[in-house]
C-alpha positions as CSV (number, residue, x, y, z in Angstrom):
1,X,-18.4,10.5,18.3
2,X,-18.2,7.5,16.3
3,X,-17.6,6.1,12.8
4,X,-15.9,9.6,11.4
5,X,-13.6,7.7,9.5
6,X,-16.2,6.5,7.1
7,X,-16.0,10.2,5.9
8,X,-12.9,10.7,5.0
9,X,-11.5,11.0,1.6
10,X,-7.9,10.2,1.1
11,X,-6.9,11.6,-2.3
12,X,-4.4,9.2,-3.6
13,X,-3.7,11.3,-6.6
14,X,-3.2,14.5,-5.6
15,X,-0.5,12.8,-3.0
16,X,1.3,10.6,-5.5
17,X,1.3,12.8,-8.6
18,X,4.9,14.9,-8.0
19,X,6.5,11.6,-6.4
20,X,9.2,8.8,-7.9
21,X,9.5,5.7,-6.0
22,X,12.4,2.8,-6.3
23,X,11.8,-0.6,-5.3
24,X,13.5,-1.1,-2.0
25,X,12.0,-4.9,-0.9
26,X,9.4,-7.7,-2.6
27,X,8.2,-10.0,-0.2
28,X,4.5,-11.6,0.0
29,X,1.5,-11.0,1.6
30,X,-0.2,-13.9,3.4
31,X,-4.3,-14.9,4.1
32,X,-5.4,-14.6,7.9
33,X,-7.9,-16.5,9.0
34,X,-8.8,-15.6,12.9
35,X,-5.7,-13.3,13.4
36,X,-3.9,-16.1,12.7
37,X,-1.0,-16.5,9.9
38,X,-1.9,-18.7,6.9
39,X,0.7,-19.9,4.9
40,X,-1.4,-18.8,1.7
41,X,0.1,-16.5,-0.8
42,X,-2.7,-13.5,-1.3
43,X,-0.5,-11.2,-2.9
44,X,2.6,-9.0,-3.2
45,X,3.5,-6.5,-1.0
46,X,6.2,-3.6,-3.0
47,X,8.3,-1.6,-0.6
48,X,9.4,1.5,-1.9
49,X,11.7,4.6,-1.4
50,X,10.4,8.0,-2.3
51,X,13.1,9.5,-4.3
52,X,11.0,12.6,-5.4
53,X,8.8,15.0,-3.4
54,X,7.6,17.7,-5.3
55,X,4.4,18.5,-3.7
56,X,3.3,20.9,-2.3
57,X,1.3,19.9,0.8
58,X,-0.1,23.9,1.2
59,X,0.6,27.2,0.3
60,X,2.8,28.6,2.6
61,X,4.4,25.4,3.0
62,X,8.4,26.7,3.1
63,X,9.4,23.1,3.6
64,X,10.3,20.8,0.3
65,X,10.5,17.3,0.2
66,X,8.4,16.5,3.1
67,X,8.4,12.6,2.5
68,X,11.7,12.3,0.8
69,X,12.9,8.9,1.4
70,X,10.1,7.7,3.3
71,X,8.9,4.2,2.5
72,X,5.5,3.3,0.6
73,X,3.8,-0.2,0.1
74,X,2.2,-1.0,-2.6
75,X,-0.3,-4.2,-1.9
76,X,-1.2,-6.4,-5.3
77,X,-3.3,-9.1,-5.6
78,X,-0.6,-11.3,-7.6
79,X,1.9,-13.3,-6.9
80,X,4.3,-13.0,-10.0
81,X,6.7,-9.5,-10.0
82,X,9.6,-9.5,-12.2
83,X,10.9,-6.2,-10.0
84,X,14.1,-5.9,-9.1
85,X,15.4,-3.9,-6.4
86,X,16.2,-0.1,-7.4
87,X,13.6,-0.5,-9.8
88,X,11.9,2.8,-10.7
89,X,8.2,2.1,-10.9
90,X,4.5,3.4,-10.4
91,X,1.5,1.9,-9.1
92,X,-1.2,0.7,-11.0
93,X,-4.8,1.4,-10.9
94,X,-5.5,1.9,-7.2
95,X,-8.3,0.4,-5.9
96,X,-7.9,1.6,-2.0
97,X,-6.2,4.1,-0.1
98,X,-6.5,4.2,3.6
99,X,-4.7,6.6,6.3
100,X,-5.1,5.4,9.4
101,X,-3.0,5.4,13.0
102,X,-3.1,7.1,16.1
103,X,-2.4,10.2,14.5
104,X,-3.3,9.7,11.0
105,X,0.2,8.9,9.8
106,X,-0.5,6.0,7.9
107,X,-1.0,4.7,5.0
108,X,-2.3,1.9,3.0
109,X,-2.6,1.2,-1.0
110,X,-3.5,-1.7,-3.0
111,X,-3.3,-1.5,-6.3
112,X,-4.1,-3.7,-9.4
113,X,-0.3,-3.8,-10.0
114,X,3.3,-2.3,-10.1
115,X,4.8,-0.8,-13.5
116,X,8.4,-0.1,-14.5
117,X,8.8,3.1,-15.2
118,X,10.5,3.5,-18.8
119,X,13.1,6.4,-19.6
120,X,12.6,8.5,-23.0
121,X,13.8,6.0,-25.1
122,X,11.5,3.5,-24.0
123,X,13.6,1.3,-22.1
124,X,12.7,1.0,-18.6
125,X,15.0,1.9,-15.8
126,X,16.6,-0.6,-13.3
């Protein structure tokens, strides 16, 4: 069969909600034009380290921390990030979230930015 993929649902949320992530690498993405390379800036591109994996991916899942210290990209459409590395942050709104791959083990996000994350006093965390 073909064209499945158009219904699947990927849900972000439910997948990101019991994780922390630290900034691991800042680098930027670039346009393509014909599979070819552009030198034009398009956006950011956050690599991060999950530090926390609380979910629980099924009920008689034994197994904890299942993407522990995995890495995640973030894609924004901005060029200006004040992040440093080991950074704790969030993403933003999300405005796509894609698993894709041979065996589904992908994934993609782009979101409308990258937040610190502040501690309890309200400073945020480096």
């Amino acid at each position: 069969m073909k064209k499945l993929r158009q219904f699947q649902e990927f849900n972000h949320e439910a997948f990101l909600k019991d994780k922390s992530f630290v900034v691991k690498e800042v680098k930027p993405v670039f346009e393509y034009v014909n599979g070819e390379r552009t030198d034009k800036e398009i956006g950011t591109n956050v690599v991060c380290l999950i530090t926390r994996d609380d979910t629980k991916y099924s009920e008689d899942d034994s197994e904890e921390g299942v993407n522990l210290y995995e890495t995640i990209s973030f894609k924004v459409p901005k060029n200006n990030f004040e992040l440093n590395q080991k950074s704790k942050v969030r993403p933003g709104r999300i405005t796509k979230a894609t698993v894709y791959g041979n065996f589904m083990n992908n994934l993609s996000i782009e979101c409308e930015d990258v937040l610190k994350v502040e501690n309890k006093n309200g400073a945020t965390q480096d």
